[in-house]
N, C-alpha and C positions, 0 to 999 in steps of 0.2 A: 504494500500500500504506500504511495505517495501521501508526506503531510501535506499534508493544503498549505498554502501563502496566508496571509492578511486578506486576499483579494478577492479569493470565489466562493466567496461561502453567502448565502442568501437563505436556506431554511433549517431552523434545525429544530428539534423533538428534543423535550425537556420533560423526563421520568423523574417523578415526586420520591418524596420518601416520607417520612413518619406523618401520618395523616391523609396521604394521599390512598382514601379509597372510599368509595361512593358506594352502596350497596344497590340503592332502586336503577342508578343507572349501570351499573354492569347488568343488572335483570333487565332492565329496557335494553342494552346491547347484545345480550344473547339471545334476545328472541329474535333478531332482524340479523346479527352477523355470526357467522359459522366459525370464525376466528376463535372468538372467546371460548365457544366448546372445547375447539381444537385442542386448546393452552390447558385450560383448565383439567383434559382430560390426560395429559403430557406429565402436569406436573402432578394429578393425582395419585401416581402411576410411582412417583418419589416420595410424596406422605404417606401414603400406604407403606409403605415400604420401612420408613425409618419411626414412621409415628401408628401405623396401624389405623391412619383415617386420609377420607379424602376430603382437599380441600374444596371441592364443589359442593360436599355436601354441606359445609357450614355455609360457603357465599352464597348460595342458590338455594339453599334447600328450603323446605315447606315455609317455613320462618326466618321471613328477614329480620335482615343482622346488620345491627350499624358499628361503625369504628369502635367506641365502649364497650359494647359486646364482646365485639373480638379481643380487646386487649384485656377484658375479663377471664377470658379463656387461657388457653397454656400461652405460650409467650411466644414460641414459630409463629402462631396461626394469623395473629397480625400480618408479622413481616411477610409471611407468603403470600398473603391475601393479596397487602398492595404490589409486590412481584409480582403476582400475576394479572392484574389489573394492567401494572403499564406494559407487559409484554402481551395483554389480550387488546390494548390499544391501539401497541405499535403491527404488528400484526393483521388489526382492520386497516388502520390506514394505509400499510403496506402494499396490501391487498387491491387498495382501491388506488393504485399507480402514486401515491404519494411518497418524494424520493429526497429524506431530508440529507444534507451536505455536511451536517455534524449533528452528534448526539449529545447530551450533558445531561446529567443524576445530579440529583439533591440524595447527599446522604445516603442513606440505601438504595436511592434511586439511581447510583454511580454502578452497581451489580447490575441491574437490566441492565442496562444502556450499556456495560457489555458485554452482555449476552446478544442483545439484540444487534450487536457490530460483529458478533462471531465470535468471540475470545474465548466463549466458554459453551457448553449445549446449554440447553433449557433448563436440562436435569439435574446439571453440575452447576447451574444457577439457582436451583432448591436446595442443594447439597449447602451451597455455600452464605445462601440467608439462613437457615437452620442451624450452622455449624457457628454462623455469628452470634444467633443468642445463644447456643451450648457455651463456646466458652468464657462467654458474661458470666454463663448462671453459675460455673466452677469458678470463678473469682468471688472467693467468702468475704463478704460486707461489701461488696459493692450494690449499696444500694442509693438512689436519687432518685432525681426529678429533672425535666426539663421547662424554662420557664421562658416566655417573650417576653423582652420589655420593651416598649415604645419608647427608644431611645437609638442613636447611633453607636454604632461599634468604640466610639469612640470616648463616648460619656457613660458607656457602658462598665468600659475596663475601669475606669475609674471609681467606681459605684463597685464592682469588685475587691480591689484593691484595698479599699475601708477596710475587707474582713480580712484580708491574708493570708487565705488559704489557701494551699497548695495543691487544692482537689476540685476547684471551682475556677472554672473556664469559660469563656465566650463561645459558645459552640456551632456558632451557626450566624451570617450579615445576612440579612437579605435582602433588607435595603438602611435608609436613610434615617428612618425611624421605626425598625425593628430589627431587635438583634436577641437572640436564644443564647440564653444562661446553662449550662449546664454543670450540676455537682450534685454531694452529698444532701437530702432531704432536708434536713435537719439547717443545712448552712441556707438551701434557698428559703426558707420561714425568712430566714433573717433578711435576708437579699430584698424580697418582697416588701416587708419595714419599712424597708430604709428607702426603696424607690416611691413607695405610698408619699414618706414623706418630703421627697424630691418632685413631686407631682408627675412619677413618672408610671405608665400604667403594667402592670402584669398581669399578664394568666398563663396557669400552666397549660402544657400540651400535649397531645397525646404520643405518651411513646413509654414504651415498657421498662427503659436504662437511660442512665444518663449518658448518652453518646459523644462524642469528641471529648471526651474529659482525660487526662492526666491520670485518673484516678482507673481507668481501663489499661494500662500500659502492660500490668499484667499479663493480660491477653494477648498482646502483637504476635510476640514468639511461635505460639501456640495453635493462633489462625493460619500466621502464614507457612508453618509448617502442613497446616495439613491442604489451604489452597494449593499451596507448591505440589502437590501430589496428583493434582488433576490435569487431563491435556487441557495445555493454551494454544487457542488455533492462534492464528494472524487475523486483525484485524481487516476486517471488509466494511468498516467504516469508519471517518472520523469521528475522537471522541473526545471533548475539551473536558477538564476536568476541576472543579470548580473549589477542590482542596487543593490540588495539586498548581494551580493556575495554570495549566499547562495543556497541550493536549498531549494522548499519551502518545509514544513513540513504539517504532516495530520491537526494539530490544527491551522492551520494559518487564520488569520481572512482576508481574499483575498478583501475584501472592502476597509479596513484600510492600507492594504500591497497597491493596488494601488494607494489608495489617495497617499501616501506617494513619486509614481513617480513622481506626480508633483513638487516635486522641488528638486530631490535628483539623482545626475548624474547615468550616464551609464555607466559603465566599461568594457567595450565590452574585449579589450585589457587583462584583468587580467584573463576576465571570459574563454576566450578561450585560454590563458596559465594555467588557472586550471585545464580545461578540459581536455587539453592535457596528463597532468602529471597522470592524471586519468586513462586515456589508451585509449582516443577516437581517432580513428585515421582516422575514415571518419565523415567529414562536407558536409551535405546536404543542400544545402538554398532551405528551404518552399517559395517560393513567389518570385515577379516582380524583375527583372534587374538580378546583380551578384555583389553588393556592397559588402555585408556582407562576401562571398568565397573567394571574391579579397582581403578583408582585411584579413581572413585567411590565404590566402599564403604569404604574406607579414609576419604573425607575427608567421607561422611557416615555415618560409624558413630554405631549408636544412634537413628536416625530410623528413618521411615516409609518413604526413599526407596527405590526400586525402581531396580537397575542393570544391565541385559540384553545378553548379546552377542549376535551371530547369526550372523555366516563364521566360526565358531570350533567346535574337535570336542569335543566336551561327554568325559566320564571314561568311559562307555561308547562311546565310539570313532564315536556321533551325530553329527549336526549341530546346534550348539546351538541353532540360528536355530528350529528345530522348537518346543522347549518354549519359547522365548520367545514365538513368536506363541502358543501354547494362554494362555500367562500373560496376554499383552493381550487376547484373546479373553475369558478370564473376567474381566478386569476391562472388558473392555467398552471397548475402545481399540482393538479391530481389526474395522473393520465392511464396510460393502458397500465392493466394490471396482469398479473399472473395467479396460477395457480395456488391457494394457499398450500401449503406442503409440499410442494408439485418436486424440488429439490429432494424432502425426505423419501415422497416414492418412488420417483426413477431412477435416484442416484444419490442413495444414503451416506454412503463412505467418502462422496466428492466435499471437499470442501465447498461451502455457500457462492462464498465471491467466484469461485471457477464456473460453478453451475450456472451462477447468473450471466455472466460474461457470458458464456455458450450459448445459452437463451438468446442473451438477448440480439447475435449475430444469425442464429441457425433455427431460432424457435417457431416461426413464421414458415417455414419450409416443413418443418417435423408437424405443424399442425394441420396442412394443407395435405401432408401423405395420410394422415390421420383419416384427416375425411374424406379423401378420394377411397383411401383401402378400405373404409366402412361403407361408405356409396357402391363400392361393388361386391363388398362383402353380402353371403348368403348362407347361412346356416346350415350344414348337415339337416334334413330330414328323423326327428323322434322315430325310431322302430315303432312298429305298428303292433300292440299285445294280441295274441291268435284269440278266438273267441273261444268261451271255455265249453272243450267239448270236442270241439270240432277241429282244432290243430286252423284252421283258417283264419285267414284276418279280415274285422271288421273296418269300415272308414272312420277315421280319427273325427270327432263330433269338433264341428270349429271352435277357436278357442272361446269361450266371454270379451278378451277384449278388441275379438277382431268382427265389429259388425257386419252382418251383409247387406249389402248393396242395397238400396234404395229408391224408388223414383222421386221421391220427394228430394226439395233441395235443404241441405244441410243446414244447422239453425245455424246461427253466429253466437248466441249468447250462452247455447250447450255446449260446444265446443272451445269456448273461451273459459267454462267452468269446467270441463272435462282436462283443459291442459293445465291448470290453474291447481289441481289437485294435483295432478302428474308432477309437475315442478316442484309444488311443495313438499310431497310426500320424498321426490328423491331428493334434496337438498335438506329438507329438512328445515326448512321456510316456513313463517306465517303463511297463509295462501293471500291473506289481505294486502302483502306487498308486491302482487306480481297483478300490477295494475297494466292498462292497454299500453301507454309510453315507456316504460318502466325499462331502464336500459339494464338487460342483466349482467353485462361488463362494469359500465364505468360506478351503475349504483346498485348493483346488487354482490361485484366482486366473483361472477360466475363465469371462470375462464374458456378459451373456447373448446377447450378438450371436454369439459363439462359440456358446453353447448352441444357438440358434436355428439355427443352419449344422449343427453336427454332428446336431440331431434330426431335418432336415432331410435328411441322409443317411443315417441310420438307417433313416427311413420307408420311405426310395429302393430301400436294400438290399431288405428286407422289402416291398416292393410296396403298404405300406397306403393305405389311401386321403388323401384332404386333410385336414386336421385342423381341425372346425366354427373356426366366428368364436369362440366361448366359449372354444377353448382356453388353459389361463395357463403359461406356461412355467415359473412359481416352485412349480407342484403338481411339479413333476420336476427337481428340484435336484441329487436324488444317483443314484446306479447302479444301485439298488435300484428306485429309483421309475421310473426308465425302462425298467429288464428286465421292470417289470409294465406298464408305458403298450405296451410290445410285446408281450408273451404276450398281453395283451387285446384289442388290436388282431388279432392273431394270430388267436387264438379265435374273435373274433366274424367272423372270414373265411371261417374252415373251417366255422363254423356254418350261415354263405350256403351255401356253396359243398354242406354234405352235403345243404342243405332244396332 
């Protein structure tokens, strides 16, 4: 991987961490994008495994569950949670052709972003938020709190300093007038005091340990011994890093780099005034709530910049992720898309960034053989069971869903509820989103190998014939153009059939 300059970077995706996860809107996202299952069923695949439970059934399950809840619970199930939120985020938007130029974590949110550049799998991305709070919980007496004060980084330290302790840290800028305390419980009581009496405001926040603290150092050793044990791929994406101020490099030893978050603040603030001056001028939040965007326009108020959430329930009780892709869309940030997984099923073992580069020079050709070698493809003939008795064979009774022919002309509005349930049923779709316009690429994320399969079953239903070598799969993109590729097909059958 080439590092970027100062000069081409224009969008990047910003994964939260402590707080970042929205419960109604991952349920409003999994029921419209196939993504979020995907993940969810990925990583449950590793709670099971190391915890004897999955995490879909606490984000999804019968009873929703807010942030409190979870951090009520064992101490992973937090951190997974919002893990898997911004990789169920990044994931949809990936899906739907959006192609950001760099990536940046807040805190825990520094593990997706890169998982989601390549560095590590999915799985050895649960391994290694899981592994984070184990060796918290084996450090005896580290216990605290994390607190915001409405104050700068700067009158912050100082408001520290009064107490003198060696275990209470700044731990987090994220902007101008907020900045995250983090230490021993017991010290921020007092912390709290004394900013009261400063007129300066606090509340705590949600998070299970006191993170970037001194008072974790403990732990470095320990983490990075055992991330060191996992394969680090190469990065197939920029990744700025918002403790590090840096973005990372190829030779970076990512075991020792994260050990190193444990006690070394967050600069959220500097990192997205770097990034600006760079040229990025859309911010996308990967993952739960709209923390991370809200702090964006607060710290480029007055520009151009653009700051978007998406696992977040917009003010009419939406999902915000919705208007934000129409927004990249007209700006022309969210384009062809591919296969979600399409990489894990035809070429597991390939690294990502190879897979995609091949695609994206050879994949246009491989889906064109696709659908010519299914256009002429024809099924072997089922054996025919003899009748019993007779050793002879009876005629095969036609299937249910191949109708016989007709004189009447075909409805339009049973046909459009007939493929409407076929769509859904194999995607596993609301049927309510697979409206007349409805593009199933750019906004449903149904790539055309998928298309090719389900028209391919369509035909099946409907008995039509093979479909010439000229056919192009991109003249039938939306629900519209297919219920007419079959009324016409339709048509021109019963016209055989009355001449």
């Amino acid at each position: 991987m080439t590092v970027h300059t100062s000069t081409d970077l224009h969008t990047t995706f910003l994964f939260p961490g402590q707080g970042g996860f929205d419960s109604a809107a991952l349920r409003l996202a999994e029921k419209k994008y196939p993504q979020v299952r995907g993940v969810l069923e990925r990583i449950d695949a590793e709670t099971m495994s190391l915890f004897s439970r999955r995490i879909s059934d606490v984000v999804l399950g019968t009873h929703p569950t807010d942030l409190r809840e979870l951090l009520d619970d064992d101490a992973w199930v937090s951190q997974v949670a919002i893990y898997a939120a911004g990789l169920a985020a990044y994931e949809i938007l990936d899906a739907q052709g959006v192609r950001p130029d760099v990536l940046v974590g807040h805190s825990l949110g520094e593990i997706t972003a890169l998982v989601a550049a390549g560095a590590f799998s999915v799985e050895d991305g649960v391994r290694i938020v899981a592994q984070r709070v184990a060796v918290i919980q084996r450090q005896n007496g580290v216990e605290g709190r994390m607190v915001a004060l409405s104050a700068g980084a700067e009158r912050s330290r100082r408001l520290l300093e009064l107490l003198d302790d060696p275990m209470l840290a700044v731990a987090t800028e994220n902007h101008d007038e907020q900045t995250v305390v983090s230490g021993p419980g017991e010290i921020l009581d007092r912390v709290i005091a004394i900013a009261g009496q400063l007129g300066i405001g606090a509340i705590e926040i949600d998070a299970p340990f006191p993170f970037h603290t001194p008072a974790l150092a403990p732990a470095v050793p320990e983490f990075a011994a055992y991330v060191g044990k996992l394969d680090q791929h190469p990065l197939q994406r920029l990744v700025y890093s918002p403790i590090l101020q840096r973005y990372y490099e190829p030779d970076d030893a990512l075991a020792d780099r994260l050990a190193e978050h444990f006690v070394t603040p967050v600069r959220f603030a500097a990192a997205v005034r770097h990034l600006q001056a760079a040229g990025v001028h859309t911010f996308v939040e990967a993952g739960g709530r709209a923390a991370l965007s809200k702090l964006v326009v607060r710290l480029t108020k007055g520009s151009d910049v653009r700051a978007l959430p998406s696992l977040a329930v917009d003010g009419d009780g939406g999902l915000a992720l919705d208007a934000t892709l129409r927004v990249l869309r007209d700006a022309g940030l969210a384009g062809a898309t591919r296969a979600p997984g399409l990489a894990e099923l035809l070429a597991p073992t390939v690294p990502a960034g190879v897979f995609e580069a091949y695609w994206a020079r050879h994949g246009d050709e491989v889906l064109r053989r696709i659908a010519d070698d299914l256009g002429d493809f024809t099924p072997e003939p089922a054996a025919q069971a003899p009748s019993p008795g007779t050793g002879a064979t009876t005629p095969a009774a036609p299937a249910p869903s191949s109708p016989a022919p007709s004189a009447e002309a075909p409805d339009r509005a049973e046909i459009h509820a007939e493929l409407r349930t076929l769509y859904a049923e194999a995607l596993e779709y609301p049927e309510e989103v697979f409206e007349d316009g409805v593009q199933l690429e750019a906004e449903l994320g149904v790539d055309s190998v998928k298309q090719v399969e389900l028209l391919s079953r369509a035909s099946k239903r409907y008995g039509l014939p093979t479909r010439e070598a000229g056919f192009r799969l991109e003249n039938y993109n939306t629900m519209d153009k297919i219920v007419d590729f079959v009324l016409a097909e339709l048509s021109g059958r019963e016209a055989v059939a009355a001449g």
